[in-house]
C-alpha positions in Angstrom: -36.2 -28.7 41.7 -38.2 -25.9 43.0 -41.8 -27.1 43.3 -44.9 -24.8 44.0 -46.2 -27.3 46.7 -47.4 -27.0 50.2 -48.1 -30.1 51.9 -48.9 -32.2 49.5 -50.8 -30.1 47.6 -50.5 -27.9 44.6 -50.7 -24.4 44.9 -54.1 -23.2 44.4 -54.0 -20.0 43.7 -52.5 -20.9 39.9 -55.4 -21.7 37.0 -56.5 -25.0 36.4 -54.6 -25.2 32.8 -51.7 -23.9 34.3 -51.6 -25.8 37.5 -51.6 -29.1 35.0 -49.2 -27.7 32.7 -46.5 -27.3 36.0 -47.3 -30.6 37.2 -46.8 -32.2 33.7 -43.0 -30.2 33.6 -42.4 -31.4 37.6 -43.1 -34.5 36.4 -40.6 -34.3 33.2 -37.9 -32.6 35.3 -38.3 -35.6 37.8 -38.0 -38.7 35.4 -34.6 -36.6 33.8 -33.1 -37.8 36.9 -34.1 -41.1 36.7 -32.5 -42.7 34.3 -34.0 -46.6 35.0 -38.0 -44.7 35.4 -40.0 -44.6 37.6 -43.6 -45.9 38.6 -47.4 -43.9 39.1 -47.0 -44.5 43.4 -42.9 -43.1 43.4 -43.9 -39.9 40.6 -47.2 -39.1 42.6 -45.4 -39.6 46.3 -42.1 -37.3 44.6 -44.2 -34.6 42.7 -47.2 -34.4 45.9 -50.1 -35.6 44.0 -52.9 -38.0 44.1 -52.2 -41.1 42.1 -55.0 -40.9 39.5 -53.7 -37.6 38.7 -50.1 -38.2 38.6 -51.4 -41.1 36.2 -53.3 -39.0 33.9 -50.8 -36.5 33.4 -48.2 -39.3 33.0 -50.7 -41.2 30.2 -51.0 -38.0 28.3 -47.2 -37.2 28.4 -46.4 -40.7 27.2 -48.8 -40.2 24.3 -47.2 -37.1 23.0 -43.9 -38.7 23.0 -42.5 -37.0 25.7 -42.5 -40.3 28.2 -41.7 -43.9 27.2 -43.4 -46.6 29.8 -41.6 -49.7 30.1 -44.4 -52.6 29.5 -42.4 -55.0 32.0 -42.1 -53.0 34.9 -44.8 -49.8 34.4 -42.3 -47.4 34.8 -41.7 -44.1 33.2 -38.7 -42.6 31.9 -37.9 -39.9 29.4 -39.1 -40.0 25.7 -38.0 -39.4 22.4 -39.5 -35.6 22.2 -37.5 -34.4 24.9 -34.4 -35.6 23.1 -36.1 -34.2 19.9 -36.3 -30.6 21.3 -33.1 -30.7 23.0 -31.7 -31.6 20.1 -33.5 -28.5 17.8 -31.8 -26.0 20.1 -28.5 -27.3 19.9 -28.1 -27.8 16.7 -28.5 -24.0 17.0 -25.9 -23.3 18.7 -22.6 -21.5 17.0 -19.7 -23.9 17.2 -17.0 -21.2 16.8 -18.5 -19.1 19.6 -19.4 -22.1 21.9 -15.5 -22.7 21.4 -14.0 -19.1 21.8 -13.8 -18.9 25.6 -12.4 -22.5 26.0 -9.6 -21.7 23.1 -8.7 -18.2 24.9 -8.1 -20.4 27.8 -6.2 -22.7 25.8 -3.9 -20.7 24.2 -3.4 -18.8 27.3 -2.8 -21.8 29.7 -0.4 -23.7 26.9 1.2 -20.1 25.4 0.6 -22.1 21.8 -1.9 -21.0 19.0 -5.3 -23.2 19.5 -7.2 -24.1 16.3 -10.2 -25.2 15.6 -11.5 -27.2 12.8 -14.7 -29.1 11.6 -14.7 -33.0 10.3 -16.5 -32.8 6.3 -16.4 -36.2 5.6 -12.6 -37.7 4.8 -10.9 -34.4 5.8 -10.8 -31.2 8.9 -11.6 -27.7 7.9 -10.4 -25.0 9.9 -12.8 -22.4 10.7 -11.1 -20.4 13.6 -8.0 -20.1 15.8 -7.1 -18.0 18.7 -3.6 -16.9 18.8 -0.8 -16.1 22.0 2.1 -14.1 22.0 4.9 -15.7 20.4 3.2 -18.3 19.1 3.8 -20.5 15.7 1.8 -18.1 13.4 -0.3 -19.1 10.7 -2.3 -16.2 9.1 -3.9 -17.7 6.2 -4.9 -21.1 7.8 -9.0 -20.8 7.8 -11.1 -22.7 5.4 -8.1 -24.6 4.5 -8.6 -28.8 4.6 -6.5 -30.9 6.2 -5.8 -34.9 5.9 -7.5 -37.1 8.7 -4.4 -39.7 8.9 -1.5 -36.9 8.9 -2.8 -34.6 11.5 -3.9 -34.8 15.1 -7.3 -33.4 14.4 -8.2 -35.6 12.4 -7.1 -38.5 14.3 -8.7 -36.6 17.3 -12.0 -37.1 15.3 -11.0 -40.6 14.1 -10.2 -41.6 17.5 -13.7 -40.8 19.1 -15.7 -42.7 16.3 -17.3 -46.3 17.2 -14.4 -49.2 16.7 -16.3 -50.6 13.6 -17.0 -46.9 11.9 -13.4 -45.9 12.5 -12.4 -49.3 10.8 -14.5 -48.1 7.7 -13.7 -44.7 7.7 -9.8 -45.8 7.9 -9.9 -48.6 5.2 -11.0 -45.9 2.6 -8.4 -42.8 3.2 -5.8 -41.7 0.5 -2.5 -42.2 2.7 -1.1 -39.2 1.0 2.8 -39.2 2.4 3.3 -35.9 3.8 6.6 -36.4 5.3 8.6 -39.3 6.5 6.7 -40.1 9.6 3.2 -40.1 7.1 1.2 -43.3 8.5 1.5 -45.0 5.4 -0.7 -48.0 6.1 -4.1 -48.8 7.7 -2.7 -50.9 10.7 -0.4 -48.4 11.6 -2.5 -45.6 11.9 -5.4 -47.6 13.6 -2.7 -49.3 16.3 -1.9 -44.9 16.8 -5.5 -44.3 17.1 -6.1 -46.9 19.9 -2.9 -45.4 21.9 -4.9 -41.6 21.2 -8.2 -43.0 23.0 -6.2 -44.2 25.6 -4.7 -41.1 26.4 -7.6 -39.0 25.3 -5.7 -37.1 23.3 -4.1 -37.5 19.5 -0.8 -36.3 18.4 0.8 -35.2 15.3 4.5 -36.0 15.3 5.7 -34.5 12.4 3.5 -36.7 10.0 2.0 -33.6 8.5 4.5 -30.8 8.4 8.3 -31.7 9.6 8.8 -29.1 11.9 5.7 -29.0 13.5 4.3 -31.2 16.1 0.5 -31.0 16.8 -1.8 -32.1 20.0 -5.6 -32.3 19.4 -9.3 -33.9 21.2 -12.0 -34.3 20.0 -15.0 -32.0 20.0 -18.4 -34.3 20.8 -22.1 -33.1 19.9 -25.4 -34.2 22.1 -25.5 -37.4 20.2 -22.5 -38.4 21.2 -20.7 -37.9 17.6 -17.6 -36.5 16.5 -17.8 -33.4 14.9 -15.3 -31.4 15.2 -11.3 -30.7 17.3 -9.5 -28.4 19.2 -5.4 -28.3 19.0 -2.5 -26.4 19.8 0.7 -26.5 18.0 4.1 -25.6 17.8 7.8 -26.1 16.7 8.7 -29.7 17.0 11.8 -29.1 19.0 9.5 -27.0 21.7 7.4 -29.7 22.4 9.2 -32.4 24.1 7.3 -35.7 25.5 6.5 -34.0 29.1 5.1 -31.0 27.5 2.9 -33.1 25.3 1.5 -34.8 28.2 1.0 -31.7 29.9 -0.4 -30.0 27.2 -2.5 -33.0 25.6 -4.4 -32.8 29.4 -4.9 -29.1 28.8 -6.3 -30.0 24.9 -8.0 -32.6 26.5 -9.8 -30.1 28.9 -10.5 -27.7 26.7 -12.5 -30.3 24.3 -14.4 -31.5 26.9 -15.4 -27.7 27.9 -16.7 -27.0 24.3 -18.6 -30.6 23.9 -20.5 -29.7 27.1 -21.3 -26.6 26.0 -22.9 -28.2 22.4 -24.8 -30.7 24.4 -22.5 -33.7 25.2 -23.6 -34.9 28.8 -26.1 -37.3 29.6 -28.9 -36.9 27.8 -32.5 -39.0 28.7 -30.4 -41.0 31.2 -28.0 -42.2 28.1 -24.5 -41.1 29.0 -22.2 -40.7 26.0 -18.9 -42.0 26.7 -17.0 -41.0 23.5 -14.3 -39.4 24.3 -10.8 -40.8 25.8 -10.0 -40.9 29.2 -8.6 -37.6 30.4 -7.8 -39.0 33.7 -5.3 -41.5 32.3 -3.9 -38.6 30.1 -3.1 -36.2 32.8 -1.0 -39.1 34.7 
């Protein structure tokens, strides 16, 4: 953090007003890296401020909402409002062209068609693809729906819901047999969900077309909630179990990319730890 401060002491050549206003944000760009808080002696001794002052400005931050204090230990860590704010911009932001660059790189890397689609309650809706050269083709595939136990994007998105949501969510699906390898019951299809987070990625193994075989991850939002996928697909025959591996990784990757770029990371020291583990999928 790039602080106006020489030693010890604020720059005075700024206004009064503005001087406090960039001690208040060294202050809040401080405690962001500080998940467990810290106390008026550490913020005044990191920021180069008297005490009383650093106690002020950390009293008045706390009442707009923008600091929590811990009444145990008197230490300070990030507030609500911050998340609030953060959370007003990204909800902003454009999925589809958050996702663009990362499915350019996807369909490049794996030489498959990458889709994308969005979870609306007990189904996926595909709202964009990027294609590469000879690649299964699908031209009238957007703002079609697809089935959350037949597909790997949906169980992408199934997989990275809390154990006792998925349960619910699961328990009240239509198990609409698509082909012969449909999951046909809710054990089954919660037993391939727990294999999927293992991995970090899901797979669709004919369960929804019979020619097709699918690899998808999840796509995770600032709060650390599923909200869309990214897969690739292809002929079944083309995509053998090293392949999958190797191109689950590559899914994997590519999820990840696009839920950083919507907000999933650590957030007011609260890491969200959705999504599989891509280091067990790549081995």
């Amino acid at each position: 953090m790039n602080r106006r401060v020489v030693h010890g002491c604020p720059d005075e050549r700024l206004p009064v007003s503005v001087q406090s206003l960039d001690r208040a944000l060294d202050i809040l760009e401080l405690l962001a890296d500080r998940p467990n808080g810290l106390g008026v002696t550490d913020v005044a001794t990191a920021i180069g401020l008297h005490k009383s002052t650093a106690g002020r400005l950390l009293i008045a931050l706390r009442e707009r909402g923008y600091l929590e204090k811990d009444p145990a230990t008197s230490t300070y860590r990030i507030g609500l409002k911050c998340v609030d704010l953060a959370g007003s911009q990204l909800d902003h932001l454009e999925l589809k062209v958050e996702a663009k660059p990362a499915m350019y790189e996807l369909s490049a890397t794996t030489g498959q068609t990458a889709f994308l689609a969005i979870l609306k309650e007990d189904h996926m809706v595909y709202v964009e693809k990027t294609e590469a050269y000879n690649s299964l083709r699908r031209y009238s595939i957007i703002g079609t729906q697809a089935p959350l136990h037949s597909t790997a994007l949906g169980k992408a998105a199934l997989m990275a819901l809390p154990e006792g949501e998925q349960q619910q969510v699961v328990r009240k699906l239509c198990f609409s047999e698509r082909t012969p390898q449909t999951h046909r019951t809710v054990d089954s299809l919660l037993e391939d969900l727990a294999r999927c987070r293992v991995r970090g990625y899901s797979v669709d193994d004919r369960e929804n077309e019979p020619e097709v075989r699918c690899v998808a991850a999840p796509i995770i939002d600032y709060r650390g909630r599923p909200i869309a996928a990214v897969s690739v697909s292809g002929r079944a025959d083309r995509f053998d179990e090293l392949y999958i591996a190797e191109t689950g990784a590559a899914v994997a990757a590519a999820a990840a990319t696009i839920s950083h770029r919507i907000g999933w990371r650590t957030l007011a020291g609260a890491a969200v730890r959705t999504q599989g583990n891509h280091e067990e999928a790549a081995k």
